[in-house]
C-alpha positions as CSV (number, residue, x, y, z in Angstrom):
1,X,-20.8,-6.8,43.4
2,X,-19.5,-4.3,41.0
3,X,-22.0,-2.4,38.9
4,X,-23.2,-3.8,35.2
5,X,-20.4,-2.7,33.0
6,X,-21.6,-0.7,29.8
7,X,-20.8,-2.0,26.4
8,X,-19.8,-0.2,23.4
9,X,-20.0,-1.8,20.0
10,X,-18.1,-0.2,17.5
11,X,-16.9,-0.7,13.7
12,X,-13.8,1.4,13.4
13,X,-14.1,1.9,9.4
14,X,-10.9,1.2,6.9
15,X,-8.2,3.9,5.9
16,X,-6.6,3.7,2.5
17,X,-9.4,2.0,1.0
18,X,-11.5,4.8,-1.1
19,X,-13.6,2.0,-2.9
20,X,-17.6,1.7,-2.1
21,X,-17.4,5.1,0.2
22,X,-20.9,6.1,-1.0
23,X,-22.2,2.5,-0.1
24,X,-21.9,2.0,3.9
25,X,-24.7,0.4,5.8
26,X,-25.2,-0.6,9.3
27,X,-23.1,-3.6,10.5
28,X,-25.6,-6.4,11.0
29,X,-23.0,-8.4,12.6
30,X,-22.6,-6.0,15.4
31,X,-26.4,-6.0,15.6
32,X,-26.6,-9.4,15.8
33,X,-24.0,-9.1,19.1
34,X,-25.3,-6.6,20.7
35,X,-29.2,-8.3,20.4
36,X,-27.4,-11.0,22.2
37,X,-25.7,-8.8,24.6
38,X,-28.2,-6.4,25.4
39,X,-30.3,-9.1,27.6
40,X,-27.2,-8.6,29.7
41,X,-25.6,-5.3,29.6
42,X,-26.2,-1.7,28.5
43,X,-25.3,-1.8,25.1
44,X,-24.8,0.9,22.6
45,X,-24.0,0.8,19.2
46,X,-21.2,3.2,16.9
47,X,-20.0,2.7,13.5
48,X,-17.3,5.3,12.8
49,X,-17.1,4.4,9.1
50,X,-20.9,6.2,8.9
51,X,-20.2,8.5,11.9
52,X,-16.9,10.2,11.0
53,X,-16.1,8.6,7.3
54,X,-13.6,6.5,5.7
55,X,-10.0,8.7,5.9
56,X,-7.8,8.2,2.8
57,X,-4.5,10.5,3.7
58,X,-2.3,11.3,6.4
59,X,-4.4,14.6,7.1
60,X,-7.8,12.6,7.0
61,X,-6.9,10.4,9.9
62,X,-5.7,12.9,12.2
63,X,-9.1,14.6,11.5
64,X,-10.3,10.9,11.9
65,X,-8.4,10.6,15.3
66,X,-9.8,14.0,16.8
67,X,-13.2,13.4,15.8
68,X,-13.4,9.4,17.5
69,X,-11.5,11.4,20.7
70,X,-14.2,13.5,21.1
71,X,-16.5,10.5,20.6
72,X,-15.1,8.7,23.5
73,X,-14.3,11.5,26.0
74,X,-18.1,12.7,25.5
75,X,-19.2,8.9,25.8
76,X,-17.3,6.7,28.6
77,X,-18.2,2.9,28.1
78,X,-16.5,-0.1,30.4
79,X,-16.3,-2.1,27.4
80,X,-14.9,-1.2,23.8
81,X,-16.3,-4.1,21.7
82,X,-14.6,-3.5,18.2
83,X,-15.3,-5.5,14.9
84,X,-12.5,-5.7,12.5
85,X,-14.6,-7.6,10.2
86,X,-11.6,-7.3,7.5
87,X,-8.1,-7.1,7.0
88,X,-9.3,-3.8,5.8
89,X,-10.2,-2.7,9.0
90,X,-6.9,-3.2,10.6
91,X,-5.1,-0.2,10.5
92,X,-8.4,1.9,12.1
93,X,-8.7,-0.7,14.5
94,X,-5.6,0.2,16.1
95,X,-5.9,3.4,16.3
96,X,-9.3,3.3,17.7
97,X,-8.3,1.2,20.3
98,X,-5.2,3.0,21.2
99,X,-7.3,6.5,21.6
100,X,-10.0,4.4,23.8
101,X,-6.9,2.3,25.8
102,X,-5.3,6.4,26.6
103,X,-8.8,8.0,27.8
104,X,-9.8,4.9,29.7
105,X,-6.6,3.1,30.8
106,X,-8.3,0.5,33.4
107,X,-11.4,-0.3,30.8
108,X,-12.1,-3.5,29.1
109,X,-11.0,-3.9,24.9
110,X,-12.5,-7.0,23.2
111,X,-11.9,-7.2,19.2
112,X,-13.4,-10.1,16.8
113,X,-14.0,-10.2,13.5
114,X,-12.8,-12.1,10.5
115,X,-9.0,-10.4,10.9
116,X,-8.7,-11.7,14.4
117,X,-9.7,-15.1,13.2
118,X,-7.2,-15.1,10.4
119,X,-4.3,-13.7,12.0
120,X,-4.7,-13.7,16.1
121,X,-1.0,-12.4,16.1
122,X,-1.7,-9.2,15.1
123,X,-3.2,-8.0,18.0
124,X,-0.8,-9.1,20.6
125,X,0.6,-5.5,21.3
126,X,3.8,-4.6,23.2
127,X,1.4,-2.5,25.2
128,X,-1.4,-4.9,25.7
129,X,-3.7,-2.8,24.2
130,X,-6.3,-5.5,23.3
131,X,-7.7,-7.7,26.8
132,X,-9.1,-10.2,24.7
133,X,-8.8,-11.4,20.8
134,X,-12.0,-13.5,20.3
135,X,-12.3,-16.2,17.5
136,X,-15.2,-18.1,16.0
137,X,-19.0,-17.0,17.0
138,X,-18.6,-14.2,19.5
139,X,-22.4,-14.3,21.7
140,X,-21.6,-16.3,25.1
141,X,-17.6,-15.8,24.8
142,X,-18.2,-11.5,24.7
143,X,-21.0,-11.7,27.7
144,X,-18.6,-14.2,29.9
145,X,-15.6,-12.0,28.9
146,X,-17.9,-9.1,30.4
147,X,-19.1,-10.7,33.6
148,X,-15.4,-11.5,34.4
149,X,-14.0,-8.0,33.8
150,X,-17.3,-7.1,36.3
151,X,-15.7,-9.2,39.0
152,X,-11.7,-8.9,38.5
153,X,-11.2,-5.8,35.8
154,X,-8.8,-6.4,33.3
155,X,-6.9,-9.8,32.4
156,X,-3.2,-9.1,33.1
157,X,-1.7,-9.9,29.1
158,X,-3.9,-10.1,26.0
159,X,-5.6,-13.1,25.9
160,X,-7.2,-15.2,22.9
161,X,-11.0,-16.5,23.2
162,X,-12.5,-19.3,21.5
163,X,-16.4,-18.3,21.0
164,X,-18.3,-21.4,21.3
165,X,-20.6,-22.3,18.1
166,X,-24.3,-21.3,18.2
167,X,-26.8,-23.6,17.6
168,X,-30.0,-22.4,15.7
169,X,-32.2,-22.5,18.4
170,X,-29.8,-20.4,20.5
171,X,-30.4,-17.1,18.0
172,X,-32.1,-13.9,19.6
173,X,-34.3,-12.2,17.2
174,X,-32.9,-8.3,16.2
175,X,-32.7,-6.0,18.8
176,X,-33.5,-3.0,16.5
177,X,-33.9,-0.3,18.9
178,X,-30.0,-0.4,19.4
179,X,-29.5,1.2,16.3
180,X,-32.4,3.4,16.3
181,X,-30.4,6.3,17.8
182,X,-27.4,6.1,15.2
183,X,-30.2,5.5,12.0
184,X,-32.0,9.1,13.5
185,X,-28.7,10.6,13.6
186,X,-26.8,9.2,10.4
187,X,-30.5,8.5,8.5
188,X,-32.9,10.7,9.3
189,X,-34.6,9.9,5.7
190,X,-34.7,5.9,7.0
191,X,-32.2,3.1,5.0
192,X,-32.4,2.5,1.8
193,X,-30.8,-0.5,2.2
194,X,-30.6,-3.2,5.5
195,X,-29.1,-6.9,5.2
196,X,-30.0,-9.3,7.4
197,X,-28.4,-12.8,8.4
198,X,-31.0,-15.8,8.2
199,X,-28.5,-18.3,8.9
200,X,-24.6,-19.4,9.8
201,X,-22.4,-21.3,8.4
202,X,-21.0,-22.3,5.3
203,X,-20.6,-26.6,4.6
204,X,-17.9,-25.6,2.0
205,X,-14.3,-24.6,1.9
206,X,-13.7,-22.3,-0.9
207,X,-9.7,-21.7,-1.4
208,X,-10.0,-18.0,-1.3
209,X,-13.0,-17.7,1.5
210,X,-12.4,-16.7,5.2
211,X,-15.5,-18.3,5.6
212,X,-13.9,-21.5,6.6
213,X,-12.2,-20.2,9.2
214,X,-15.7,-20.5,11.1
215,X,-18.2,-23.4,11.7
216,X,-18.8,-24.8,8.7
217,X,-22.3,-26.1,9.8
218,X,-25.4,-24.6,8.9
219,X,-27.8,-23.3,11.1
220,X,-31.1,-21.3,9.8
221,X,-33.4,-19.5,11.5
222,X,-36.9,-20.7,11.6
223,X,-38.7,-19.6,8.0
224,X,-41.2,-17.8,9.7
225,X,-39.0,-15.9,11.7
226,X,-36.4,-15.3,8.9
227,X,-39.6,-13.4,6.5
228,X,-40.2,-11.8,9.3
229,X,-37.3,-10.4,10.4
230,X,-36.4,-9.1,6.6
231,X,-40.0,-8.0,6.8
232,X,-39.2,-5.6,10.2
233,X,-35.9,-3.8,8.9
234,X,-37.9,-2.8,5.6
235,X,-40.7,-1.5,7.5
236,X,-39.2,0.0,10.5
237,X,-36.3,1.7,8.1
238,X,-38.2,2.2,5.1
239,X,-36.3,0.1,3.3
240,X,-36.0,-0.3,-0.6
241,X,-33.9,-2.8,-0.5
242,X,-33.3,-5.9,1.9
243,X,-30.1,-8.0,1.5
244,X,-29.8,-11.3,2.6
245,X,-26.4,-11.6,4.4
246,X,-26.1,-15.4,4.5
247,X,-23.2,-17.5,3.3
248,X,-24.9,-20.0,1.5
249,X,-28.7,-19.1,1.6
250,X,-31.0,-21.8,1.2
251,X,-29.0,-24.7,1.3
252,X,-31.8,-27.3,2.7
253,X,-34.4,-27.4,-0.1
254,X,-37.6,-27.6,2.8
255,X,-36.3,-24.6,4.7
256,X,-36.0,-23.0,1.2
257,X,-39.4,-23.8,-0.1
258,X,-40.9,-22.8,2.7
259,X,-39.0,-19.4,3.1
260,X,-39.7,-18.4,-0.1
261,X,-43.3,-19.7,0.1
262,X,-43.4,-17.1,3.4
263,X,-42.1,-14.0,1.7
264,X,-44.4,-14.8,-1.0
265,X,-47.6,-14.2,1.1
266,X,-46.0,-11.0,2.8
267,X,-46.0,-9.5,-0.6
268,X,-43.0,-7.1,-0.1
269,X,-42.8,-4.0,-1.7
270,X,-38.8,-4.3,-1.6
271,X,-36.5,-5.9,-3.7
272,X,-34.5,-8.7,-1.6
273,X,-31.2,-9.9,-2.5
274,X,-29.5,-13.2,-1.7
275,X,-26.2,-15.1,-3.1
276,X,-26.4,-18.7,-3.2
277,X,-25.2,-21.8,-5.0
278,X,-27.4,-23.4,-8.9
279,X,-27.5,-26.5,-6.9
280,X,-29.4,-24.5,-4.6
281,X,-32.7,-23.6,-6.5
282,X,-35.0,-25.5,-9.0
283,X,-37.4,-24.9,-11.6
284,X,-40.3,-24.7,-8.6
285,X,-38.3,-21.8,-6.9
286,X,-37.7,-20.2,-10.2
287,X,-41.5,-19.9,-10.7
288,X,-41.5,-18.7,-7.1
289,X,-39.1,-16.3,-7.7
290,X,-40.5,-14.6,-10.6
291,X,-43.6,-13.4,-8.6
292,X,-41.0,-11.3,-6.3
293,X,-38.8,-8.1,-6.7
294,X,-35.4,-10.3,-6.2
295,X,-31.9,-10.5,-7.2
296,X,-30.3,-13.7,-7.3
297,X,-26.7,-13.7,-6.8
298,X,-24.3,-16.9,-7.8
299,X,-20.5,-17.4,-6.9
300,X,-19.7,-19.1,-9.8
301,X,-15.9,-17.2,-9.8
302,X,-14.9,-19.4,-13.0
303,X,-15.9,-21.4,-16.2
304,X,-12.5,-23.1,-16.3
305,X,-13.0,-26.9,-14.8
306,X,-9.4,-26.4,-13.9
307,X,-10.0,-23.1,-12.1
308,X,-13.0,-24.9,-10.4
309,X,-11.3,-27.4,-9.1
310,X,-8.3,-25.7,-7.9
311,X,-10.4,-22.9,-5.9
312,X,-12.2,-25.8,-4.1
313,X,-15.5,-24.7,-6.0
314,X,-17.0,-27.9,-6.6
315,X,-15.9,-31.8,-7.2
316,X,-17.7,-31.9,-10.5
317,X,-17.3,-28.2,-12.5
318,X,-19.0,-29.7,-16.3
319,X,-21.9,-31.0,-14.2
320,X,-21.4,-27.5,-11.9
321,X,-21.1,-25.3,-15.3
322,X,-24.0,-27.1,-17.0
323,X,-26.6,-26.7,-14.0
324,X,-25.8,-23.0,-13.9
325,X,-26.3,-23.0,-17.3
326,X,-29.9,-24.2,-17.1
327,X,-30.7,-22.5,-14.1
328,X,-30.2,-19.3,-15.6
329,X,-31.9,-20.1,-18.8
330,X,-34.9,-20.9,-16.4
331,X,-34.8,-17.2,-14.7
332,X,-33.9,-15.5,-17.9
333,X,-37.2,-17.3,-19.4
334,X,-39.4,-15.8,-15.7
335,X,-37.8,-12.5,-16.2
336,X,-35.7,-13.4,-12.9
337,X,-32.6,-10.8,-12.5
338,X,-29.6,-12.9,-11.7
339,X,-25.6,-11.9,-11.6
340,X,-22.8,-13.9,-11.6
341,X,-19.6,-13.0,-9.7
342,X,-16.4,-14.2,-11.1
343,X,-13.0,-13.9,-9.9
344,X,-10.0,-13.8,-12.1
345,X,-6.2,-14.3,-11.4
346,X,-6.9,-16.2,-9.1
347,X,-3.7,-18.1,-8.3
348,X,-2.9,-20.9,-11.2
349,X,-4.8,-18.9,-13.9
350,X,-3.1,-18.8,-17.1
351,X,-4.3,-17.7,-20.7
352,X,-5.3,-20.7,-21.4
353,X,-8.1,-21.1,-18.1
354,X,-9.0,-17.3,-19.4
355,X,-9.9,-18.6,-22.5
356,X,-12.0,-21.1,-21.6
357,X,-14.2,-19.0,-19.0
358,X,-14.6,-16.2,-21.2
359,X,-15.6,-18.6,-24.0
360,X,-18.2,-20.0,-21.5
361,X,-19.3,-16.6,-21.1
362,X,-19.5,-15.8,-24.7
363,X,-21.9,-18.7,-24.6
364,X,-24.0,-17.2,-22.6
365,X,-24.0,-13.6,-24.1
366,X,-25.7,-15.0,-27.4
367,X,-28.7,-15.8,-25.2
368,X,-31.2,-13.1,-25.9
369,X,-32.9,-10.3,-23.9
370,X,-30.8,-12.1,-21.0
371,X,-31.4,-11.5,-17.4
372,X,-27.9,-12.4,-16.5
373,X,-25.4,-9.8,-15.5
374,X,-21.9,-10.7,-15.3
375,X,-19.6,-9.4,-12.2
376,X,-16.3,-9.9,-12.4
377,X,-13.4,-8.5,-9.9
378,X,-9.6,-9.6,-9.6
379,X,-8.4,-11.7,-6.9
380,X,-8.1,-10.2,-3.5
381,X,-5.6,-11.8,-1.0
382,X,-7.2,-12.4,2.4
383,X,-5.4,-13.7,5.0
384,X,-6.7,-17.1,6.5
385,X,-8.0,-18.7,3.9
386,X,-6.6,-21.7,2.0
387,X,-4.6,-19.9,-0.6
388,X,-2.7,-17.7,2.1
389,X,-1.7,-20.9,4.3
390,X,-0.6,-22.7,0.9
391,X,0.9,-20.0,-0.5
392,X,4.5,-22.1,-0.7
393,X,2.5,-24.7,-2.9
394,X,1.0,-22.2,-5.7
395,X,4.4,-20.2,-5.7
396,X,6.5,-23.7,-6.8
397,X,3.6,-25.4,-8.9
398,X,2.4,-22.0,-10.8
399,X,4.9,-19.7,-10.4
400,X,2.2,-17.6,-8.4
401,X,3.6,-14.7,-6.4
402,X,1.8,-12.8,-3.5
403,X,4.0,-9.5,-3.6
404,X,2.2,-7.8,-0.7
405,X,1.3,-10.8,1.6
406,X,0.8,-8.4,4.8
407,X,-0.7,-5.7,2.8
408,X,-3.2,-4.4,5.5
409,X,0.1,-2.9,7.7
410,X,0.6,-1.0,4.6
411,X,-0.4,2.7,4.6
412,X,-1.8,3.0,0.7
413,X,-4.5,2.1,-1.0
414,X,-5.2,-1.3,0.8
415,X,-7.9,-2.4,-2.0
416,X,-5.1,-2.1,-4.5
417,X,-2.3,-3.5,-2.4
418,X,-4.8,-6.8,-1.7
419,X,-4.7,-7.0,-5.5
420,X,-1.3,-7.1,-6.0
421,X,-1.0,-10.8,-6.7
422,X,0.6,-12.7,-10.0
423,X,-1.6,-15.5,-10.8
424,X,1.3,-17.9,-12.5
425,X,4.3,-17.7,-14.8
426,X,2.2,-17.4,-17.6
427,X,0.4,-14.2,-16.6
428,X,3.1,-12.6,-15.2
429,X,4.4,-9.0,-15.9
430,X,1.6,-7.0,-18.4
431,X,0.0,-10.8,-19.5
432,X,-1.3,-9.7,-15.4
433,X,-4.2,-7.4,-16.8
434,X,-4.9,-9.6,-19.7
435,X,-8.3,-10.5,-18.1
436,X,-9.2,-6.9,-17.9
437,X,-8.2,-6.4,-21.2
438,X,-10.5,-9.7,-22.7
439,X,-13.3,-8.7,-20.2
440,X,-13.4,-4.7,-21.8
441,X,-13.8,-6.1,-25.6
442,X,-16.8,-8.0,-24.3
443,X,-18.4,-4.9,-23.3
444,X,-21.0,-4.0,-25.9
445,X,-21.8,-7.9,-26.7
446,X,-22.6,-7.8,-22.8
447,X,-24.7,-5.1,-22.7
448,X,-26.1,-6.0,-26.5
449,X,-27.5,-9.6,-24.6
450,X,-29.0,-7.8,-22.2
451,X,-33.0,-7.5,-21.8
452,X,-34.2,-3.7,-21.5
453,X,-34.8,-4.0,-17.9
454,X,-31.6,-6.0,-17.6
455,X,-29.9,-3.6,-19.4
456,X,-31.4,-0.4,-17.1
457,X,-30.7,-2.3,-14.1
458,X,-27.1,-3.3,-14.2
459,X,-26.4,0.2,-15.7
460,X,-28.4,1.8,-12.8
461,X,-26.7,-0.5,-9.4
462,X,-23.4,-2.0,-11.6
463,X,-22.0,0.2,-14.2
464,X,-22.5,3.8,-13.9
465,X,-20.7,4.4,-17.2
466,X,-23.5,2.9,-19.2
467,X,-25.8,5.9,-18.0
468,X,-24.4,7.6,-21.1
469,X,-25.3,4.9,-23.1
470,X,-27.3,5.7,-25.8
471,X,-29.8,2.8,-25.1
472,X,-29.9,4.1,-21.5
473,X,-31.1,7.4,-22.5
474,X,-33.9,6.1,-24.4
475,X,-35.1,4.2,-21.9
């Protein structure tokens, strides 16, 4: 029997895409593989975004290219495992690949991710250069990809997996020592910040998530074994910070309650951070939650009951609006930082679905010393989710145009060319930046609604332009 082949998992980082730069952390989706994995094979773990940086010219990814090169001829592996967790990972996935594929011809490439999901296609090469395209959860279909390479070497023409769906009681706890080598190299000062997944799956099917390209079912981990997971990475890393990766966090209300009741008792000195849904917490968890260092994230992405509807948001967006509404009157009252994310230009926004979320928000701005901070972004096209398969539908009933629909083969700046998206007729040519434009003369009533510590916080983790804020500096 051939010897145990030797895994490498690897992020391969984004080009053209300057944006968060100064804001990388360790991949736990790798981690959560190679946990998996490592009961198997020799696993080591690389993440070329933190290792060699995040090139943004021509000259950057030939410097990019050398310094990966020496990488791999310093390091042989049998296996390349590579995560191209985003369309924005595309472009360095390819090249990473081909500079393994020429320094290690007869060795095994397996990529996954939420790109392979989306579009399987793109990683059919002329060359073959990928073995095997995996979709869904990658555990048992990476380790039985790796035990047939062991016994026949490489499959003859790329081939497309289907990783089976793991159930909750099927989850490894976090091998941490796989990182431990990068963190001493790339942290030597510990992480500031780790996030760690509690659970899978998402139930619902959000028009502009990849999410639902994967089990939609949700599976926890046990509560006990969630606080004490989070509880590890702060500890072992020094962690100030410990983010909650999940989906949908806290969707059953017992496995909530009793999470929450868990990191209660371990009284963390670090701040955690979860998103989740206002039909997902009550007043009992807000009293709960006031005793922690937490922020609470929520998706709301619009106050237009139009907007909700047509992004798949929820069935009932007054009823939606109005429990959100409550909710964060109840965390504002415990002191309770909360933020929510919206999304405009979405496609099918038009002035008059602007108006009606900012109005909502405008609403909620005359609340005083509120703990709400409001995060809003323009749509992003991905590919794979509802919007990009029903593109046909939005272009004929809005007038919606997706002007760069393959924008991750572009070489530019691939966080503006995702953006590049006209929402309807109505917003079209400069009427496109309109919401940027309504958003900016909300600015000082936003930060005017905010409590001090609300205030200090969003300027501090959000808005680095309000650290010349007068208020700031008095703080």
């Amino acid at each position: 029997m051939a010897a145990t082949p030797t895994v490498l998992l690897a992020y391969p980082s984004s080009f053209y895409c300057p944006i968060g730069i100064d804001d990388v952390d360790i991949k736990t989706s790798l981690l959560v593989l190679g946990s998996y994995l490592s009961d198997y094979f020799p696993v080591t773990y690389m993440d070329f975004e933190i290792a060699v940086g995040r090139p943004n010219s021509a000259v950057q990814i030939k410097r990019f290219e050398r310094k990966v090169r020496e990488y791999f001829s310093d390091h042989p592996f049998d296996i390349l495992g590579l995560s191209c967790w985003t369309s924005m990972s595309y472009r360095a996935t390819l090249v990473v690949a081909r500079i393994f594929r020429e320094l290690y011809p007869d060795k095994l490439i397996v990529v996954g991710g939420y790109h392979p999901m989306a579009r399987p296609e793109d990683f059919r090469t002329l060359d073959n250069l990928f073995d095997y395209v995996v979709t869904g959860e990658g555990e048992t279909a990476f380790r039985e990809i790796a035990e047939q390479f062991q016994k026949s070497g490489r499959p003859p023409k790329t081939t497309l997996v289907e990783g089976k769906t793991a159930r909750s009681d099927q989850f490894v706890p976090y091998n941490w020592e796989l990182i431990d080598p990068f963190v001493r190299t790339h942290f030597p000062n510990g992480m500031p910040k780790v996030y760690v997944y509690l659970s899978r799956g998402c139930p619902f099917g959000c028009s502009f998530c990849m999410e639902s390209l994967k089990d939609r079912h949700w599976r926890p981990l046990e509560p006990e074994e969630a606080v004490e997971q989070m509880h590890t990475a702060a500890t072992k890393y020094g962690a100030r910070i410990v983010g909650v990766a999940d989906a949908c966090f806290g969707l059953r209300p017992v496995w909530r309650k009793e999470f929450l009741k868990r990191l209660t008792e371990v009284k963390p000195s670090y701040q955690t951070i979860f998103e989740t849904r206002p039909e997902y917490l009550d007043e009992d968890d807000v009293e709960v939650l006031a005793g922690l260092n937490v922020e609470v994230q929520f998706g709301i992405e619009s106050c237009s009951p139009d907007m909700l509807l047509l992004m798949h948001k929820t069935r009932q967006p007054d009823k939606y609006l109005q429990r959100f509404e409550r909710l964060s009157r109840m965390l504002t009252q415990h002191r309770v930082l909360h933020r929510a994310n919206i999304i405009f230009n979405h496609p099918g926004e038009t002035r008059r679905t602007l108006t009606e979320t900012f109005a909502v928000i405008d609403r909620f701005m005359e609340i005083p010393e509120s703990y709400l901070m409001w995060v809003w972004r323009g749509y992003m096209h991905y590919p794979g989710c509802e919007l990009d398969r029903k593109r046909e539908y939005f272009e004929h009933t809005f007038g919606s145009q997706f002007n760069s629909p393959e924008w991750w083969r572009e070489e530019r700046d691939q966080y503006l060319a995702s953006l590049e998206s006209v929402p309807s007729s109505d917003l079209a040519g400069d009427q496109v930046e309109l919401w940027g434009r309504m958003a900016g003369q909300r600015e000082q009533a936003f930060k005017n609604s905010l409590a001090t510590p609300a205030f200090r916080y969003a300027a501090e983790k959000y808005f680095p332009e309000w650290l010349n804020d007068p208020r700031y500096r008095k703080i």
